[in-house]
PAKOLDO-990791 format. One record per residue: z, y, x of N, C-alpha, C in turn. Coordinates in steps of 0.05 Angstrom, whole numbers, plus 5000, padded with zeros to 4 digits. Layout:
// residues N
ZYXZYXZYX;...
//
This chain:
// residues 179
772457995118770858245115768058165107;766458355084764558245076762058465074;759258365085758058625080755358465049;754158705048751758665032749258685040;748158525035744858485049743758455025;741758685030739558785008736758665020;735758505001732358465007730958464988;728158394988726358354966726358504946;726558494926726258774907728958764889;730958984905732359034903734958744894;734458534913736658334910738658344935;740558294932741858204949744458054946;746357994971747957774960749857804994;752957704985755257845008755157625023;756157685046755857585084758157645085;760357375092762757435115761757545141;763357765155762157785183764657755201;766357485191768657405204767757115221;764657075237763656945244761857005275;760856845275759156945301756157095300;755057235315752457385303750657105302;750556885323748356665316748456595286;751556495272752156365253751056565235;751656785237751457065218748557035212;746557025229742957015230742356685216;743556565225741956325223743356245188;744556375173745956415140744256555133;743956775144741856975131738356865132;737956615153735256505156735056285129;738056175123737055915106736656095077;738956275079738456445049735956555034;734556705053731956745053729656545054;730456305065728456095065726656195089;728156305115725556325139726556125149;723756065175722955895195725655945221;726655825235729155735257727355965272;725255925270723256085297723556395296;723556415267723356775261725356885278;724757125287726257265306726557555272;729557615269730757745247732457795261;733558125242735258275258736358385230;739258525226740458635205739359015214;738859265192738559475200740859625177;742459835185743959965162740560215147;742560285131740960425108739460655117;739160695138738560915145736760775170;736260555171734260435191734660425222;737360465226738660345250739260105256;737859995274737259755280739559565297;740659415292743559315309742259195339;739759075337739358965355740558655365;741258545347741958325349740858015365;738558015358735857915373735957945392;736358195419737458245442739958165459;742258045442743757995446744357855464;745557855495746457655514748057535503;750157435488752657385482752757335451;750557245435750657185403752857035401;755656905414757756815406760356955402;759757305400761157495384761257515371;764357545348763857645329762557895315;761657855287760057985279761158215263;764258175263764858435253765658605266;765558495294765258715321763058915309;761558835306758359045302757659165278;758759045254757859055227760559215222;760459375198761959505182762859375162;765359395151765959285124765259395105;764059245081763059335055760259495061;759159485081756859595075755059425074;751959675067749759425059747459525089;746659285093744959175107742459145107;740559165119737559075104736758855128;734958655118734358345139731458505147;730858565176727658615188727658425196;724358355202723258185213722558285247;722658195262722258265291718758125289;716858345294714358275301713058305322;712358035337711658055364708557905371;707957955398705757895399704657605398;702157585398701157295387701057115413;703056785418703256725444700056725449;700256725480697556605505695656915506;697957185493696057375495697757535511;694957755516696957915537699358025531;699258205496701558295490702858035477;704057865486705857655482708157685470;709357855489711957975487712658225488;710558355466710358665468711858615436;713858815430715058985404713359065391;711758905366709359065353710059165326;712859105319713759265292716359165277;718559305260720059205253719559205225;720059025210718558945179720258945163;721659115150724959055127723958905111;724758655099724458505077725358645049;724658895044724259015030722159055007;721659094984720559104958718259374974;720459624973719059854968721359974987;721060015013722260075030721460485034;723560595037723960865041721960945069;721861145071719561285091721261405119;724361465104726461525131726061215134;726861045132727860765138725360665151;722460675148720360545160719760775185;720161055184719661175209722561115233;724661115222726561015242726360745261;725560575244724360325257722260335271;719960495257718360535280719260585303;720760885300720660985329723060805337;723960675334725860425349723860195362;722160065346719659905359719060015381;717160325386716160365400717860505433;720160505426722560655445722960215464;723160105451724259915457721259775465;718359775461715759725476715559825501;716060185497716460275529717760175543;719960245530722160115556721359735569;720559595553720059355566716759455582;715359515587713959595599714059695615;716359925612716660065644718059885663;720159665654721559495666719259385683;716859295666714759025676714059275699;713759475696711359685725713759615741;716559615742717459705756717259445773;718859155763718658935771715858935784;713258925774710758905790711459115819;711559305812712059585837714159345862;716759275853717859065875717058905885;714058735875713258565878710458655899;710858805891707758975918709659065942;708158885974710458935994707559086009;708959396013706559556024706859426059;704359386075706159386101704659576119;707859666133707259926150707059826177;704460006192704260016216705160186240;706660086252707560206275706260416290;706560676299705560816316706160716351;708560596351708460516376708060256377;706360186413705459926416707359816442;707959596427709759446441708659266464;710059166483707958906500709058726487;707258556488707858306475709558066493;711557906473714057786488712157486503;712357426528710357216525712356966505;710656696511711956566493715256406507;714556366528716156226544719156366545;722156226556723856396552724056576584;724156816586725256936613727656886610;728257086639731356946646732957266630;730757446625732357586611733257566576;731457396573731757196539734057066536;734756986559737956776565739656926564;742256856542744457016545745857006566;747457176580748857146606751056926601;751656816618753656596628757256736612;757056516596759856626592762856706616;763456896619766256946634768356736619;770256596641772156456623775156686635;776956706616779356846625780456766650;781556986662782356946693785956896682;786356526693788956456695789856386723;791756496731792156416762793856086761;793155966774794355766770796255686804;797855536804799055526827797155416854;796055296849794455356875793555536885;792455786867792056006863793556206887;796656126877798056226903798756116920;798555856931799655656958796855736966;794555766957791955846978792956176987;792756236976794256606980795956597004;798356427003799156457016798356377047;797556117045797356007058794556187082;792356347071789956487082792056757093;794856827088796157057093797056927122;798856767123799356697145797756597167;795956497154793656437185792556697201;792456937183791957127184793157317196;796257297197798557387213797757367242;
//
């Protein structure tokens, strides 16, 4: 199964997607001549973004995700500059495109910025778990001293009551004196 990947001004050239999405990206990295580092993602024509880049599991195949015979466009995943605050903030998706359409650059947008929030609200929320409020008691307790009481000590274990034959030669024997 084969799709088409459109870039640059108006070139492109066919992709088996009878492979894995790593193998699938890292064909599409030498083709283009990018860096191992670039973070790239495939978008269909209409600027729906596969999300590939996200992927737990890049050892799926790729025609799980991809359509046959269609065309593709290669974005660039643009992120923040390391040792800054927005490090790992979504700052834009970039089609390697000539002269890219205005549906196709606003879809991506609002895909960038849907996928900024959401990693942000994750970070408040993670911070929010990480703040341990602590609550104070209305009631005051006495305090345990340190030492153990004897009410600190668990009680003495009971062992099962087995009668054993002495059990009854004493029995008997306290009956008859008793007579």
């Amino acid at each position: 199964m084969f799709i088409f990947i459109k870039h640059g001004d108006n070139q492109h050239f066919l992709v088996n997607t009878n492979c894995t999405v790593l193998v699938l990206l890292h064909y599409i990295r030498g083709k283009l001549g990018l860096a191992k580092t670039d973070t790239i993602d495939l978008c269909d024509e209409t600027g729906n973004m596969k999300l590939f880049f996200l992927m737990k599991t890049p050892g799926e195949y790729a025609s799980k995700f991809l359509t046959a015979r269609s065309t593709y466009h290669v974005c660039r995943v643009t992120r923040g500059a390391p040792g800054t605050r927005l490090e790992n903030a979504y700052l834009a998706f970039v089609p390697f495109l000539k002269n890219p359409g205005h549906e196709m650059l606003d879809a991506l947008r609002t895909q960038c910025d849907m996928l900024e929030r959401n990693r942000v609200k994750m970070l408040r929320i993670q911070e929010a778990a990480k703040k341990v409020v602590p609550v104070e008691s209305s009631v005051n307790l006495p305090a345990k001293p340190s030492g153990k009481s004897d009410e600190d000590k668990p009680a003495p274990r009971k062992s099962p009551f087995y009668k054993t034959r002495a059990d009854f030669l004493s029995r008997r024997g306290r009956q008859r004196v008793n007579k």
